[in-house]
N, C-alpha and C positions, 0 to 999 in steps of 0.2 A: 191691958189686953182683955177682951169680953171672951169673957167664957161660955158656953152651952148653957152653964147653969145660970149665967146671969142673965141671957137672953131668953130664959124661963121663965125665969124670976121677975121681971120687968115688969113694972105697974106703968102706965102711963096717966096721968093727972087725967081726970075729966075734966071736961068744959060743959056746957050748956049742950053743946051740939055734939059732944064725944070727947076724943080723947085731945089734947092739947097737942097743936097740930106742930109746934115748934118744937117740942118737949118728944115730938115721935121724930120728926126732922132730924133733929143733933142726936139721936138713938141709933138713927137710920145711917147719918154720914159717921158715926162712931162704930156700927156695924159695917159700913164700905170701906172704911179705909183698913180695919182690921181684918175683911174678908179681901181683900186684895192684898196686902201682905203677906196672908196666909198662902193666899192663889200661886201670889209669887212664888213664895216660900215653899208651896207643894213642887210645882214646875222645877224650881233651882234641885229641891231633894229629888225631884224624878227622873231630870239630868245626870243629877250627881248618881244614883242609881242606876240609869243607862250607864253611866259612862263606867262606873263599879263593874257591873255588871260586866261589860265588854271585856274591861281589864281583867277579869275572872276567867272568863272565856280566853283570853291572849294566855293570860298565868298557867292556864288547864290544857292548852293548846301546846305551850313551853313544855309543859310537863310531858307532854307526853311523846312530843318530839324529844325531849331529852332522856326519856325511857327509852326510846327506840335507840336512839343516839347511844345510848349504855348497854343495848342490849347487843348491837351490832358493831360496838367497841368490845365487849366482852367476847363476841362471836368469835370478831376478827383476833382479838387478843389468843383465845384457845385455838383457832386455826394456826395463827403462827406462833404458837407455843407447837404444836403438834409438828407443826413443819419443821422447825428447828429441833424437836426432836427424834424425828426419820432422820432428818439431813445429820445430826449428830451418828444417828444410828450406821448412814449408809458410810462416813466418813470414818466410824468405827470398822464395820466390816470390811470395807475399802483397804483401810491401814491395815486390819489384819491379815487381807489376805495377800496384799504387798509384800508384811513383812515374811508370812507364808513362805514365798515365792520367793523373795531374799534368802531366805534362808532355807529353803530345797535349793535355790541353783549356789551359794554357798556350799555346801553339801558335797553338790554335784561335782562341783568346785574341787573341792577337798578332792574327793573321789576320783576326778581326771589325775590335780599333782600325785598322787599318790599314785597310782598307776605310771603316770611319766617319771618318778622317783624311783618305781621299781624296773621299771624297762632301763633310764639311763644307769640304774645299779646295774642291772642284766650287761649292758651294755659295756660297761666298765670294767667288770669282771670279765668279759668276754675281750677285753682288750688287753686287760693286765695278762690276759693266758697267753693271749694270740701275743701279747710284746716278749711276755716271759719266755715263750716256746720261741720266737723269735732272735732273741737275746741270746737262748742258749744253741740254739740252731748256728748261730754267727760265733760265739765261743767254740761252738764243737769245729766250726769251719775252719776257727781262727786255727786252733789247738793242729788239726789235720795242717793245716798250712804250714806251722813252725815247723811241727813234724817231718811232714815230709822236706823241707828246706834244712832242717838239722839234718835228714836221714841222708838227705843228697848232699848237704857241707860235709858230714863225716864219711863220706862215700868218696868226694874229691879229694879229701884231704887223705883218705886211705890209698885212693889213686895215686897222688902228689907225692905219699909218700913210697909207694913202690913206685914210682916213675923214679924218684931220688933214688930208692936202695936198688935200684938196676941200673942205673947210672954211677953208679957210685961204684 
């Protein structure tokens, strides 16, 4: 390959009438074909640099759609981390205030039997008096009824027997 330096460097033979016209010729076609080569060779690397280049562009374009892409995954990531943690939150206060309310009307609960416990006692006792006063009401009845049926058998029999001792 001819270098800058050697196309400096170049003596061409003289002749009579200059420089040797074959000897600049095969100079000439040994500078064309290495300057075409080169031409090529710039062309192919300036390709290859467009096309580098573009790819750079695409790779920086990637990049930064995939920045955004991470940015608005992160976004969405703390949105619905925040979401999930209200919804934790309201599902907290929800349960507590259920259980709240479970356990007020619980409570209340209690608080009605226990009233209805103490009225069917009221009750109960109000029955055993009224049976007992009952009970003994029908004893005192009873007792009045032998009574007076003993008082009228020993009254017949005290008849029967002065009816006998005046008959007799």
């Amino acid at each position: 390959m001819i270098t800058p330096l050697d196309i400096q460097n170049k003596e061409f033979k003289r002749s009579i009438f200059g420089y040797n016209a074959k000897s600049v010729d095969t100079f000439l076609d040994e500078i064309i074909i290495d300057y075409e080569r080169i031409y090529k060779e710039n062309i192919e690397l300036k390709d290859k640099v467009n096309m580098l280049s573009d790819q750079i562009r695409q790779y920086n374009t990637m990049e930064e759609t995939l920045k955004n892409t991470l940015v608005v995954a992160q976004s969405t990531a703390d949105d619905v981390i925040s979401s999930a943690r209200q919804k934790a939150e309201n599902i907290i206060n929800d349960a507590e205030l259920s259980g709240k309310k479970l356990i007020d009307q619980a409570h209340e609960d209690v608080r009605n039997i226990k009233k209805e416990y103490e009225s069917l006692k009221r009750e109960i006792y109000m029955f055993k008096a009224r049976y007992q006063s009952f009970l003994q009401s029908q004893l005192i009845a009873l007792d009045d009824f032998y009574k007076t049926n003993e008082d009228e058998a020993i009254a017949e029999e005290i008849i029967v027997e002065e009816v006998d001792n005046m008959g007799a």
